[in-house]
C-alpha positions, 0 to 999 in steps of 0.5 A, a space after each residue: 565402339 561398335 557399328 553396324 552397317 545396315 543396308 536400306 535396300 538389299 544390294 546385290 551384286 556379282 562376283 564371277 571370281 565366286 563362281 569360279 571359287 565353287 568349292 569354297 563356296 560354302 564358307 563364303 558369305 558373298 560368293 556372287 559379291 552382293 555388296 557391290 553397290 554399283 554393279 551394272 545390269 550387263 554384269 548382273 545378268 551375266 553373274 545369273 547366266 554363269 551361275 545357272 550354268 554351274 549350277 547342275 555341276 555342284 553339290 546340292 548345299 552349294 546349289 542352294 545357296 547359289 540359288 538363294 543369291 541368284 534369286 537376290 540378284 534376279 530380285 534386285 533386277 526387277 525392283 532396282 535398289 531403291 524403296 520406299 524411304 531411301 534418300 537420294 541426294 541430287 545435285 542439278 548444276 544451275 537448279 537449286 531446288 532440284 539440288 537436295 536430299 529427297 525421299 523415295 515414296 511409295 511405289 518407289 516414285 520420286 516427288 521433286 519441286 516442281 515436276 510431276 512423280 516419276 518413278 524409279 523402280 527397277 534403277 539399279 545404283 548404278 543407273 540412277 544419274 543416267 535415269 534422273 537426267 532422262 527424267 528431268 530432261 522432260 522438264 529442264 534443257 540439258 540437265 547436268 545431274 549428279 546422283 548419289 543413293 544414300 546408305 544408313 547405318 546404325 551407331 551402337 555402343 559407346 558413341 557419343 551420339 548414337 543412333 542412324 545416321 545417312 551417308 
């Protein structure tokens, strides 16, 4: 059996112990840890910071590829991690309707019951439960929310049923 991870959104991420790690870099296929999903825009920023601090001091191959990474995670600090199609699933304690899986559409907005699009562009994985419970707020007296960004994978080979499926 063999299972192919693919991401819907690129995640980036940091990893300061790759900046440390410079002069293996060229073998690491993640040196600044751009699969950490949750990491937080303080510790995204900083990974940029340090990364631009290094950069000078290292050999050219290095440079590029640690600007190829930088530029991913100054990216990802703009448009957040979630596009168009991604699915958040979206629990609010005492609101049945607003608790379901629901798509992002396009322009990165989110269509709930009930209430108006809001956007979430520029979220990161890590802000999404504080930005939902900022949003809904404007519409339900002290939300509790709990939201979780949903990853597809791909099911190959000898699977009994393969094909994408949403974790």
């Amino acid at each position: 059996m063999r299972v192919n991870f693919e991401f819907c959104r690129p995640a980036a991420s940091i990893g300061l112990v790759g900046l440390l790690a410079l002069s293996s870099m060229a073998e690491a296929q993640d040196p600044l840890g751009l699969q950490r999903r949750q990491a937080t825009r303080a510790e995204l920023e900083e990974a940029v910071k340090a990364a631009d601090s290094v950069a000078p001091r290292v050999d050219e191959k290095t440079r590029l590829k640690l600007e190829a990474h930088v530029n991913s995670i100054r990216q990802r600090l703009k448009n957040g991690d979630f596009g168009p199609g991604d699915r958040l699933y979206l629990t609010v304690l005492g609101d049945s309707s607003l608790t379901d899986t629901f798509t992002v559409k396009q322009e990165q907005k989110l269509a709930l019951p009930n209430i108006p699009e809001f956007s979430v562009r520029g979220v990161l994985d890590s802000e999404l439960t504080s930005h939902l419970t900022k949003e809904l707020s404007r519409y339900v007296r002290d939300p509790k929310v709990t939201a979780t960004g949903l990853i597809r994978l791909t099911l190959t080979g000898g699977v009994g049923r393969p094909g994408f499926v949403t974790v």
